[in-house]
Gaussian input, Z-matrix of N, CA and C with variables (Angstrom, degrees):
# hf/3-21g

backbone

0 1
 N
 C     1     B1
 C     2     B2     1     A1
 N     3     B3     2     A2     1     D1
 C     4     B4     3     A3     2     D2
 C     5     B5     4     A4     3     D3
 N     6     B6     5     A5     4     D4
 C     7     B7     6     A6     5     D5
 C     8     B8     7     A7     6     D6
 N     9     B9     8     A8     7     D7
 C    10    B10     9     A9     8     D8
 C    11    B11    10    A10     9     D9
 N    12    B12    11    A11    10    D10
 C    13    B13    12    A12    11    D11
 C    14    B14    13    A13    12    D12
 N    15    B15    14    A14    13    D13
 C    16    B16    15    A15    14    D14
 C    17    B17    16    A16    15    D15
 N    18    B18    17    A17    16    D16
 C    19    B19    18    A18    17    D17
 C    20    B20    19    A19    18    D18
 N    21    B21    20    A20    19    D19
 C    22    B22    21    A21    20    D20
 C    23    B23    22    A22    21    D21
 N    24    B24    23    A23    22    D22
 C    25    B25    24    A24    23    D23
 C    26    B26    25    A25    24    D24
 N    27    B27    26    A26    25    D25
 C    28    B28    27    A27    26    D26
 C    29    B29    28    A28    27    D27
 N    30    B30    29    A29    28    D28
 C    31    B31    30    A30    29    D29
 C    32    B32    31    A31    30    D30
 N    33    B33    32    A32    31    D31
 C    34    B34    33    A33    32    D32
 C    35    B35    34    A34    33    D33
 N    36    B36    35    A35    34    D34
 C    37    B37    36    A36    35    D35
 C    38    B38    37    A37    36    D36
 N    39    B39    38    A38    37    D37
 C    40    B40    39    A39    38    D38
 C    41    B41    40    A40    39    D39
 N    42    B42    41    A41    40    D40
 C    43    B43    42    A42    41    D41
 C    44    B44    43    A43    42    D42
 N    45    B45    44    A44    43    D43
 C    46    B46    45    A45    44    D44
 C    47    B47    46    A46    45    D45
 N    48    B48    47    A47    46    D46
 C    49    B49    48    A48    47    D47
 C    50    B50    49    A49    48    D48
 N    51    B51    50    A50    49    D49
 C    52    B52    51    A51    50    D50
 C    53    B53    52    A52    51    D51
 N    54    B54    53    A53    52    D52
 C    55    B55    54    A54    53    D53
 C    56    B56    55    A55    54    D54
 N    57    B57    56    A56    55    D55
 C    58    B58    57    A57    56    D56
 C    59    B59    58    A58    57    D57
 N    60    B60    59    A59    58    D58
 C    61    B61    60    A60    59    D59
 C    62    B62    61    A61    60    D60
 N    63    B63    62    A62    61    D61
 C    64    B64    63    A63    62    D62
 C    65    B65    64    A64    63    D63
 N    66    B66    65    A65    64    D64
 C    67    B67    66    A66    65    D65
 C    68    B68    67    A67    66    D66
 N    69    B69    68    A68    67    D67
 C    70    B70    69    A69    68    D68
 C    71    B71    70    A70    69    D69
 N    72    B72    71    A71    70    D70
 C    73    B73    72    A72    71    D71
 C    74    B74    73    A73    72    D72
 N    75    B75    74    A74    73    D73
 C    76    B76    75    A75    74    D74
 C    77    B77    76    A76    75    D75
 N    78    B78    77    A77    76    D76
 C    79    B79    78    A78    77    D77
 C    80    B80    79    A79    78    D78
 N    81    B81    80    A80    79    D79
 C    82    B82    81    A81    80    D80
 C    83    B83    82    A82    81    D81
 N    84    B84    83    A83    82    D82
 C    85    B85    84    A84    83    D83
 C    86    B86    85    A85    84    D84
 N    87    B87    86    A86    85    D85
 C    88    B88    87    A87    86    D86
 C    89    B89    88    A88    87    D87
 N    90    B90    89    A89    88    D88
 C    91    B91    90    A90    89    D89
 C    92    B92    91    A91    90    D90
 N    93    B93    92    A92    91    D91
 C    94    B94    93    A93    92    D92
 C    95    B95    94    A94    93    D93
 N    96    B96    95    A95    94    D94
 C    97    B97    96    A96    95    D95
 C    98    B98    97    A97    96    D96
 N    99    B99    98    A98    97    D97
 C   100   B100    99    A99    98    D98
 C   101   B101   100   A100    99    D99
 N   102   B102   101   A101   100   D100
 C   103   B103   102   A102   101   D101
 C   104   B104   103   A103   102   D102
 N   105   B105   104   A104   103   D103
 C   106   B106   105   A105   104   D104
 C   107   B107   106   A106   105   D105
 N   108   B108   107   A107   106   D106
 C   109   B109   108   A108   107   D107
 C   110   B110   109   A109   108   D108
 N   111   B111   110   A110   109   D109
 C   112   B112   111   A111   110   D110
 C   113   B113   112   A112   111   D111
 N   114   B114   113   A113   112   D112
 C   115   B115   114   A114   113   D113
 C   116   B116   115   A115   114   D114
 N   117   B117   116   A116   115   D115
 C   118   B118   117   A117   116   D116
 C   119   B119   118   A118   117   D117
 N   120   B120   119   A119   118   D118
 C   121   B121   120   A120   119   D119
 C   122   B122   121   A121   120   D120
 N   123   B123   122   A122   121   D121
 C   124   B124   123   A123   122   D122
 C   125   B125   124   A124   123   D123
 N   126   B126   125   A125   124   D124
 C   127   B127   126   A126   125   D125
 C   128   B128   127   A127   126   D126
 N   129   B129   128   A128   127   D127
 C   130   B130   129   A129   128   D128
 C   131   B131   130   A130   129   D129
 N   132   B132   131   A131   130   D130
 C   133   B133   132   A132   131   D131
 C   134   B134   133   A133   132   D132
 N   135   B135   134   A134   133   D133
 C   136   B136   135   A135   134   D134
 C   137   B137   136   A136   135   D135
 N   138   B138   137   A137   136   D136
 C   139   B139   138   A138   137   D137
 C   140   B140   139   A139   138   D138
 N   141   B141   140   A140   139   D139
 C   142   B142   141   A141   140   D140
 C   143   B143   142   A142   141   D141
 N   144   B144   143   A143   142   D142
 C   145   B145   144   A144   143   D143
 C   146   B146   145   A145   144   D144
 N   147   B147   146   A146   145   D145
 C   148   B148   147   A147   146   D146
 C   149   B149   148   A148   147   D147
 N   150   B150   149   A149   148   D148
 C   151   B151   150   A150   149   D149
 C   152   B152   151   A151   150   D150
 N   153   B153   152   A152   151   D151
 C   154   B154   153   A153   152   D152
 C   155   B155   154   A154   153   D153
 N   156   B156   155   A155   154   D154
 C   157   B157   156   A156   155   D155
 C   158   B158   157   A157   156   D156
 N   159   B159   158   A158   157   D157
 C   160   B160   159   A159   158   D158
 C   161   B161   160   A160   159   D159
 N   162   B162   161   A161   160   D160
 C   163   B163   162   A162   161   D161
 C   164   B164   163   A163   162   D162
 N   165   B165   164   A164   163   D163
 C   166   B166   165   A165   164   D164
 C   167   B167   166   A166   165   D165
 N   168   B168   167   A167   166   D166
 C   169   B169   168   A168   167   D167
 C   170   B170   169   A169   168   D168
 N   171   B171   170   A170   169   D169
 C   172   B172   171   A171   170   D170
 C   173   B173   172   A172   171   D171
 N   174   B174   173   A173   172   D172
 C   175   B175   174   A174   173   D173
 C   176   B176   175   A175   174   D174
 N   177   B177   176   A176   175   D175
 C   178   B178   177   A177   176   D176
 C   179   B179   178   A178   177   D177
 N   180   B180   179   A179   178   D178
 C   181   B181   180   A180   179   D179
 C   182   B182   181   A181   180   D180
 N   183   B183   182   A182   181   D181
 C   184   B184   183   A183   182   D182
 C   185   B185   184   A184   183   D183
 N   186   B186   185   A185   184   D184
 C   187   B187   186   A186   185   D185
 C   188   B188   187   A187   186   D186
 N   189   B189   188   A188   187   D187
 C   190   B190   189   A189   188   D188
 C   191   B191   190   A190   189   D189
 N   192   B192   191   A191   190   D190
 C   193   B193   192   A192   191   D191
 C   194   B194   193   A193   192   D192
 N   195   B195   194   A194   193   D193
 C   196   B196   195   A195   194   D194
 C   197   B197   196   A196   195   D195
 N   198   B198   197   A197   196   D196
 C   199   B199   198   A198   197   D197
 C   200   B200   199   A199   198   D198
 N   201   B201   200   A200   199   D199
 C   202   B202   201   A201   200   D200
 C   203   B203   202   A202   201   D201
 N   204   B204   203   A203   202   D202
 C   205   B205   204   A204   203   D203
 C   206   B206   205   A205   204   D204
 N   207   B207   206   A206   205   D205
 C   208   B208   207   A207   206   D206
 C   209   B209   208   A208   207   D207
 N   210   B210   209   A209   208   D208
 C   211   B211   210   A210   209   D209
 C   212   B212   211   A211   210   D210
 N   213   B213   212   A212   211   D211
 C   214   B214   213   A213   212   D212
 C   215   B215   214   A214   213   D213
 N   216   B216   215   A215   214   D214
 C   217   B217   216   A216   215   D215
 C   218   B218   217   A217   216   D216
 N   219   B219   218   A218   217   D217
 C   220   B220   219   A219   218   D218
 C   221   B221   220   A220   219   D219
 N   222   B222   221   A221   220   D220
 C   223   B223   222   A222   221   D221
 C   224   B224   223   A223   222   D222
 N   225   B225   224   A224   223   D223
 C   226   B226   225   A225   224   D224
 C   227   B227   226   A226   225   D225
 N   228   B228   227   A227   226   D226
 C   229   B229   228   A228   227   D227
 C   230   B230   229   A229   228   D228
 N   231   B231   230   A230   229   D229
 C   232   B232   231   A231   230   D230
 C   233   B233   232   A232   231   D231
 N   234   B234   233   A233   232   D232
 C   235   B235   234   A234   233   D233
 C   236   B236   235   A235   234   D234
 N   237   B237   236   A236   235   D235
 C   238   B238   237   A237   236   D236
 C   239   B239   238   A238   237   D237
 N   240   B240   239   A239   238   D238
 C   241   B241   240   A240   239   D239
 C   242   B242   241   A241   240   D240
 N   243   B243   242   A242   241   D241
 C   244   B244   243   A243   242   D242
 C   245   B245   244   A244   243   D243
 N   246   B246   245   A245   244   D244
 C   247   B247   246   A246   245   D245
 C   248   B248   247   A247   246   D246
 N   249   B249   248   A248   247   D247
 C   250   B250   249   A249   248   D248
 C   251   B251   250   A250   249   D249
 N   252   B252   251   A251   250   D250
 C   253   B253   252   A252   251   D251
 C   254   B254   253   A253   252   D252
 N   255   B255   254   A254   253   D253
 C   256   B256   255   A255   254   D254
 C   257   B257   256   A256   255   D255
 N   258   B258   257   A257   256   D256
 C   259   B259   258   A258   257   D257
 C   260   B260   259   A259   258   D258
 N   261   B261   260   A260   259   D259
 C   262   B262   261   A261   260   D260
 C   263   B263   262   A262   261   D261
 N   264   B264   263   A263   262   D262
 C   265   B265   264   A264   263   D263
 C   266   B266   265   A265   264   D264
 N   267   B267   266   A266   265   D265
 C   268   B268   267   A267   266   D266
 C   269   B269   268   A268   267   D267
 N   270   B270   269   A269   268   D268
 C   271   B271   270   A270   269   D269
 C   272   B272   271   A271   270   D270
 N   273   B273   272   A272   271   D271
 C   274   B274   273   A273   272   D272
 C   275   B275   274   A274   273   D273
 N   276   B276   275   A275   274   D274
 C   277   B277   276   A276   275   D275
 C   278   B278   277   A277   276   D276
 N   279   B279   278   A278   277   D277
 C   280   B280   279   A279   278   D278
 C   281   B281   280   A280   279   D279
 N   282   B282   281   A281   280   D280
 C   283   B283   282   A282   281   D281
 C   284   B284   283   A283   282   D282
 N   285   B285   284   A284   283   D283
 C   286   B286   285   A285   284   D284
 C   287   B287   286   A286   285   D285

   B1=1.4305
   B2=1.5230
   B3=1.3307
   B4=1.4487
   B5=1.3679
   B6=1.6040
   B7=1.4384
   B8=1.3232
   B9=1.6626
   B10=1.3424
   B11=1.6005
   B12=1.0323
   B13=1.7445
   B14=1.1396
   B15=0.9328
   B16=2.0392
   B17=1.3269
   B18=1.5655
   B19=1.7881
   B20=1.1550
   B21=1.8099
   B22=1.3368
   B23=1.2094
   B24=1.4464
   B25=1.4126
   B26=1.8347
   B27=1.3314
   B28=1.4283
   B29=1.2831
   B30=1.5148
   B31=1.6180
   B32=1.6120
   B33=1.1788
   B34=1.2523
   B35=1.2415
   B36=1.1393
   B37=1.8806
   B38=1.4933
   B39=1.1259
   B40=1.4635
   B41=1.2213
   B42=1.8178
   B43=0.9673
   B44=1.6274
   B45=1.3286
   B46=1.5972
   B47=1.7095
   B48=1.5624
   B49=1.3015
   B50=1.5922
   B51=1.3796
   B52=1.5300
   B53=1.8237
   B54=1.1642
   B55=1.5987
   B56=1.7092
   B57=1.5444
   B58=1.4601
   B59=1.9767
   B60=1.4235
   B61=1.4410
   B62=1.5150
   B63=1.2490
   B64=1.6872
   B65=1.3769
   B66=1.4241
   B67=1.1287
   B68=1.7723
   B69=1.1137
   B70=1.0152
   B71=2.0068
   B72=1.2364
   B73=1.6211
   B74=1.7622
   B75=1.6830
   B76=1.9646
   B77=2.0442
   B78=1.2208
   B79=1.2489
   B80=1.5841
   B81=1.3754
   B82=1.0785
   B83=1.8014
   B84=1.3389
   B85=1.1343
   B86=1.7856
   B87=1.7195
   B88=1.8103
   B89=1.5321
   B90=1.3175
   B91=1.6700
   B92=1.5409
   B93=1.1670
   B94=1.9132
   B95=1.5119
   B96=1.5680
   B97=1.5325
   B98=1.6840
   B99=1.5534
   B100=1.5577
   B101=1.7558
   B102=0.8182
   B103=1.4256
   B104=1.3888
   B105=1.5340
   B106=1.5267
   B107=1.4382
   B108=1.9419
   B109=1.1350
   B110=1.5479
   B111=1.5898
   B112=1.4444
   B113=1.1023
   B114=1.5667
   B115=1.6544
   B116=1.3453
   B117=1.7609
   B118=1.7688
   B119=1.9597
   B120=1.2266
   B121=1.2453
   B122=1.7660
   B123=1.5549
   B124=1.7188
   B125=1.8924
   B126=1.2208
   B127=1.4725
   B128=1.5838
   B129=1.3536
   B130=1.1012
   B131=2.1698
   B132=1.2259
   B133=1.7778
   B134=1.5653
   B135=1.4942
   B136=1.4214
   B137=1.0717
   B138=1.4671
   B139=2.0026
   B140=1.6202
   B141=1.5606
   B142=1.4228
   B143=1.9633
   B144=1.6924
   B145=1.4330
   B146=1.3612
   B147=1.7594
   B148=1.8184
   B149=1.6088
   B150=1.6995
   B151=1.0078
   B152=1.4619
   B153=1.5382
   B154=1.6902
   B155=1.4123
   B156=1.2980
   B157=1.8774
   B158=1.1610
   B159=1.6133
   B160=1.8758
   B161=1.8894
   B162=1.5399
   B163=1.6423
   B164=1.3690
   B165=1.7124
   B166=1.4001
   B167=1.5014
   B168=1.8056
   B169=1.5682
   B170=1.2822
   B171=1.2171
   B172=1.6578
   B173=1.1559
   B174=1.4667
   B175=1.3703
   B176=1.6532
   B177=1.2833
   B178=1.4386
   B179=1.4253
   B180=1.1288
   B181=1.4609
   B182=2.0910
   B183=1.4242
   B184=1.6015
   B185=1.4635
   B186=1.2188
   B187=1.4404
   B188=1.6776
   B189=1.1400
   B190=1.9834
   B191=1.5489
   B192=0.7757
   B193=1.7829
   B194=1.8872
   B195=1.2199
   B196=1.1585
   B197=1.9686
   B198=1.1936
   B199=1.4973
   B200=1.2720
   B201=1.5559
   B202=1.2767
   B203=1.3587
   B204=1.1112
   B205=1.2972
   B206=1.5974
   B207=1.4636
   B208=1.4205
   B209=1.8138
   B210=1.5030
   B211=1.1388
   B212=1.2121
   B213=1.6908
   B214=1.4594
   B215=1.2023
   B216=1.3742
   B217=1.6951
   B218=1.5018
   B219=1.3189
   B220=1.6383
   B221=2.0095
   B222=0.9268
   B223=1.5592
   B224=1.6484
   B225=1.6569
   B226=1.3336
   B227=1.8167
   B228=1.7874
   B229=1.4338
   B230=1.6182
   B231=1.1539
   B232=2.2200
   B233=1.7360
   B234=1.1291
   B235=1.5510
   B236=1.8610
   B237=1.0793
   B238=1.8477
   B239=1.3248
   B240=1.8540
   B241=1.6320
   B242=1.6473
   B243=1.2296
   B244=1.6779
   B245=1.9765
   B246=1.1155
   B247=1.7555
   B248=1.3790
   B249=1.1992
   B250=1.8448
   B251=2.1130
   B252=1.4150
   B253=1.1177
   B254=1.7652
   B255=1.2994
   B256=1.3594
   B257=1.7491
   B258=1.0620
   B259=1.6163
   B260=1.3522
   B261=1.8019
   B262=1.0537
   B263=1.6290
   B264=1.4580
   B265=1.6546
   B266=1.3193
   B267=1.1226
   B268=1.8944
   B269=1.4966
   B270=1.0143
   B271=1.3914
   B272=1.9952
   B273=1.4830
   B274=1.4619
   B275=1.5786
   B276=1.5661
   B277=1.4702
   B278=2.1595
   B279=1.7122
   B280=1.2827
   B281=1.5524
   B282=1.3059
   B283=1.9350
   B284=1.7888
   B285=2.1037
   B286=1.4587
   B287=1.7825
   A1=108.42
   A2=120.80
   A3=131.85
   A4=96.34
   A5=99.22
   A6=122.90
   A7=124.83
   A8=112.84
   A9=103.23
   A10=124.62
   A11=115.73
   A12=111.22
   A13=122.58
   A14=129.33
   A15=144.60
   A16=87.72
   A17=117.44
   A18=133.68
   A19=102.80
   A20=136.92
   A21=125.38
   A22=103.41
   A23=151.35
   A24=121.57
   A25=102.24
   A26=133.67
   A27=117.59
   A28=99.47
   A29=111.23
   A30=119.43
   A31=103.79
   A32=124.10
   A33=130.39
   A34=108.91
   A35=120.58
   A36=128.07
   A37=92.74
   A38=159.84
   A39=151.15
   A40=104.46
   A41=118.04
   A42=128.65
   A43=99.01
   A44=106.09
   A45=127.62
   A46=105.33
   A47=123.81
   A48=141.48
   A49=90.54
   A50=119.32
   A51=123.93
   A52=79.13
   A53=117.60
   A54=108.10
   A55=131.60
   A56=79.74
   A57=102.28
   A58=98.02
   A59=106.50
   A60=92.28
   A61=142.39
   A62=113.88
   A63=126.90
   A64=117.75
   A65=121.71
   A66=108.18
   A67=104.28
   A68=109.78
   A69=123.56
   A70=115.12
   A71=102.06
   A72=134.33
   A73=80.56
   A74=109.34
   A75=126.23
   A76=82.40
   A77=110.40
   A78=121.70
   A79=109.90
   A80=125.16
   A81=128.37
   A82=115.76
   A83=103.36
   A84=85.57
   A85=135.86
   A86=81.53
   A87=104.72
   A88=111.68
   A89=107.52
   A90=117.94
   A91=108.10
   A92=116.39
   A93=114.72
   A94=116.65
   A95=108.30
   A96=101.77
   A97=115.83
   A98=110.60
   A99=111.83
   A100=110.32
   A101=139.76
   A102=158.79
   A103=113.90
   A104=133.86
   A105=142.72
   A106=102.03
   A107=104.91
   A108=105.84
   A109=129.39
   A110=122.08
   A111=100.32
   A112=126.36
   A113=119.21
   A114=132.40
   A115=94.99
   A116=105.15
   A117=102.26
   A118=116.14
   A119=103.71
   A120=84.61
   A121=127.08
   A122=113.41
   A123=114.45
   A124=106.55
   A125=110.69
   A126=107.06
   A127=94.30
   A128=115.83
   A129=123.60
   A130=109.57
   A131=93.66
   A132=87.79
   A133=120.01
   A134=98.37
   A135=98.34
   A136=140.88
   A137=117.75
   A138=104.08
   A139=110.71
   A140=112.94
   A141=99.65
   A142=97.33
   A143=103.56
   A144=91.82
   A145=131.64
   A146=107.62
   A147=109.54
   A148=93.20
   A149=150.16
   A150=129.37
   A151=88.08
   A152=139.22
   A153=102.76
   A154=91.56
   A155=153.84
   A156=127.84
   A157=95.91
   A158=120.77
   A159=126.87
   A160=91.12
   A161=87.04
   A162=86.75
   A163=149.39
   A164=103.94
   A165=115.25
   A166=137.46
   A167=97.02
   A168=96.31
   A169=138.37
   A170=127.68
   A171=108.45
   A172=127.47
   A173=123.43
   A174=117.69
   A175=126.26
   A176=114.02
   A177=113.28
   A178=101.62
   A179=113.26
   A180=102.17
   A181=124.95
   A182=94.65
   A183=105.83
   A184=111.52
   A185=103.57
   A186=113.72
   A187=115.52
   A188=97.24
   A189=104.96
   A190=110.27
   A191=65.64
   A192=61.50
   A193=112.89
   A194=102.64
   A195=116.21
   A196=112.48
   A197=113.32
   A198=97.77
   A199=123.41
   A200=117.12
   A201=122.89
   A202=122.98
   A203=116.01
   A204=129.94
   A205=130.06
   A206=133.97
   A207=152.48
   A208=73.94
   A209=129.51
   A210=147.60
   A211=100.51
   A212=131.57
   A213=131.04
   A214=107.44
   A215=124.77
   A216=137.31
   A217=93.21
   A218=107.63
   A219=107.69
   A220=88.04
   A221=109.22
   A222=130.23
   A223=97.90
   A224=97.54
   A225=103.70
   A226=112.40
   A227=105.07
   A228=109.72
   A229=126.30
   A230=89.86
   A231=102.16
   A232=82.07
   A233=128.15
   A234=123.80
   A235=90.27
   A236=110.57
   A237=121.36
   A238=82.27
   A239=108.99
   A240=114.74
   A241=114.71
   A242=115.63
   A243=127.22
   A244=104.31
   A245=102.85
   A246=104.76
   A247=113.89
   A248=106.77
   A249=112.38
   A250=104.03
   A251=118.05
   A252=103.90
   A253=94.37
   A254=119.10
   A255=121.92
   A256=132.24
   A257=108.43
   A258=136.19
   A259=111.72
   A260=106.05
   A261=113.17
   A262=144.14
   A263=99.60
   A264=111.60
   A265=104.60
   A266=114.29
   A267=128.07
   A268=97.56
   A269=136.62
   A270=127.40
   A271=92.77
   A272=100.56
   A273=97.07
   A274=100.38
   A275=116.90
   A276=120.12
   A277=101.47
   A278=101.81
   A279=102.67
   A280=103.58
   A281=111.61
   A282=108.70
   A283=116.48
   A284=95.85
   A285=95.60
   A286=105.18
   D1=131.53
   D2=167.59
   D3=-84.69
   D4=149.87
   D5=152.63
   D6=-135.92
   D7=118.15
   D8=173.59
   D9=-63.78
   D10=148.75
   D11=175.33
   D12=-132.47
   D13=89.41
   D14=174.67
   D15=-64.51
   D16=150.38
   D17=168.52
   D18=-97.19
   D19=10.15
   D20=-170.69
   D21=-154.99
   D22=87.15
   D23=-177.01
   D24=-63.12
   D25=-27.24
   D26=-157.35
   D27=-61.30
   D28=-31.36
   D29=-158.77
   D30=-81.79
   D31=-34.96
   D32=176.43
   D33=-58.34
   D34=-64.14
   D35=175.85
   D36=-57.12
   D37=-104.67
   D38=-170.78
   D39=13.01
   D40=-61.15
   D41=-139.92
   D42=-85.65
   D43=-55.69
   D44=169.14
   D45=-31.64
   D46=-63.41
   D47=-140.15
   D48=-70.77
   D49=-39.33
   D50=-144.83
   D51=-95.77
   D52=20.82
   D53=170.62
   D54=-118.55
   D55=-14.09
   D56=-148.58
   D57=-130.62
   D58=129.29
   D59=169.19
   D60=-37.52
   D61=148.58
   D62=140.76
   D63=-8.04
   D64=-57.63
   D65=-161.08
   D66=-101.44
   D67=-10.52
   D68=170.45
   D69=-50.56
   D70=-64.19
   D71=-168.50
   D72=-57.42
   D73=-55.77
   D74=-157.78
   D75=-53.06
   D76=-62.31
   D77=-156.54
   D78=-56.52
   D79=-51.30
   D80=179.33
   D81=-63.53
   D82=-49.33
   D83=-178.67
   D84=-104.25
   D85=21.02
   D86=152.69
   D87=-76.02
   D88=-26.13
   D89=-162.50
   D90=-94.47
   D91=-15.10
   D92=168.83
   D93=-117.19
   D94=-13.96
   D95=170.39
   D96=-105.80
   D97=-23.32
   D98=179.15
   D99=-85.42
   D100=10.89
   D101=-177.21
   D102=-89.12
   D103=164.06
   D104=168.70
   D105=-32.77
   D106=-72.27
   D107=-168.42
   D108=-83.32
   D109=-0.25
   D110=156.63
   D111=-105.76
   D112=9.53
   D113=167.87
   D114=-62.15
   D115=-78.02
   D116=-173.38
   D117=-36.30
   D118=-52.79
   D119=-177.50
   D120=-74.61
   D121=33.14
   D122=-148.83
   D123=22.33
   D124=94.94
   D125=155.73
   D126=-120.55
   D127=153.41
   D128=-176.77
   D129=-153.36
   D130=137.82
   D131=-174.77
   D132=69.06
   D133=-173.95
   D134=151.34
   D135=-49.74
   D136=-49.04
   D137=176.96
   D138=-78.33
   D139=3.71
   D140=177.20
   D141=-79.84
   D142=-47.66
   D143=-173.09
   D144=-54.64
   D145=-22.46
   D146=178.66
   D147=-81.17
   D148=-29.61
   D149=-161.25
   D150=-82.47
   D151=-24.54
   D152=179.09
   D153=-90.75
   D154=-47.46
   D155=179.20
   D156=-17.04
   D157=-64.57
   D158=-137.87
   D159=-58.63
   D160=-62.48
   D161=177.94
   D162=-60.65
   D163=-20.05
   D164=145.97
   D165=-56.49
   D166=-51.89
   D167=140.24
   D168=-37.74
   D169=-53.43
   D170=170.83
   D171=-67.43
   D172=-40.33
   D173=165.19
   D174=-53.15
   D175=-21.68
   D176=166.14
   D177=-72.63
   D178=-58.22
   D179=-170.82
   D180=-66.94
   D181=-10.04
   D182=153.87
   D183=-66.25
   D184=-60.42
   D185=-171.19
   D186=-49.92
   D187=-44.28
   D188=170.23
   D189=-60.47
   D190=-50.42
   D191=-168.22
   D192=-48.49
   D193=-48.17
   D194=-178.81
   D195=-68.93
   D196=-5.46
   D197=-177.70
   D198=-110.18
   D199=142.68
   D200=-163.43
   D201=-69.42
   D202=65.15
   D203=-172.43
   D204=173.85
   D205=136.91
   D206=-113.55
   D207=-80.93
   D208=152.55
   D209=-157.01
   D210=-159.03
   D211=158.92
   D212=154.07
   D213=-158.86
   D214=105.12
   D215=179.92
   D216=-68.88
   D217=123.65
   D218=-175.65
   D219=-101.27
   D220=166.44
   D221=172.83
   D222=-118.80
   D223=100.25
   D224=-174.83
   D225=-112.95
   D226=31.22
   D227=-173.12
   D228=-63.02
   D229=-16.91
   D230=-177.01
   D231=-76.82
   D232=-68.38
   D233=-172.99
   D234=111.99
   D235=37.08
   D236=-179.43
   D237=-100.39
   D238=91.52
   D239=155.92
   D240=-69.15
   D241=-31.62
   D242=176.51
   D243=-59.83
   D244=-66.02
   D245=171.53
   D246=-49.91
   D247=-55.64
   D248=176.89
   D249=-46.03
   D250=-46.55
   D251=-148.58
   D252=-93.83
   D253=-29.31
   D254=139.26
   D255=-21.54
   D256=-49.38
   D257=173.24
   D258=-56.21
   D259=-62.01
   D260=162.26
   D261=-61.26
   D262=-39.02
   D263=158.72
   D264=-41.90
   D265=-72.27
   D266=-161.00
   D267=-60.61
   D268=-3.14
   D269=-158.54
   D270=-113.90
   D271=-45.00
   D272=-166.37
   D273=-85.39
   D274=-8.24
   D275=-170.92
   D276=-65.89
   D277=-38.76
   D278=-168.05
   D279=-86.36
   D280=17.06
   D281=179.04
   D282=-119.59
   D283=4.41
   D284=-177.51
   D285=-101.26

């Protein structure tokens, strides 16, 4: 299993937001803070939606760690999707 890895989700969504519509940004983060789980936890707005990313993020990255099977947290901070998928070629080339 690959994992991409950004060092920032706020910075990632910044980056994302300035690409992608209005209603897009409206939609998402109606959809993780107006819900069961970001009411219970009061998330509210924007910094409620990056504090559940942040926190979804760690639980993935709990979750990796823990599974029985070959894993690779890629460091995907340049945002070089071409190098990343390169990375990955070369990686699954030495497991066939």
């Amino acid at each position: 299993m690959f994992y991409l890895k950004q060092p920032s989700v706020r910075e990632t969504i910044e980056r994302v937001k300035t690409m992608r519509p209005q209603e897009w940004l409206d939609f998402v983060i109606w959809y993780h803070t107006e819900q069961d789980y970001g009411k219970n936890k009061g998330l509210h707005g924007y910094d409620g939606y990056i504090q559940f990313l942040e926190h979804r993020r760690e639980l993935e990255l709990h979750i990796i760690e823990q599974l029985p099977f070959q894993t690779f947290i890629m460091d995907n901070s340049d945002y070089d999707w071409e190098n990343q998928q390169q990375t990955v070629s070369n990686i699954m080339m030495k497991y066939l």
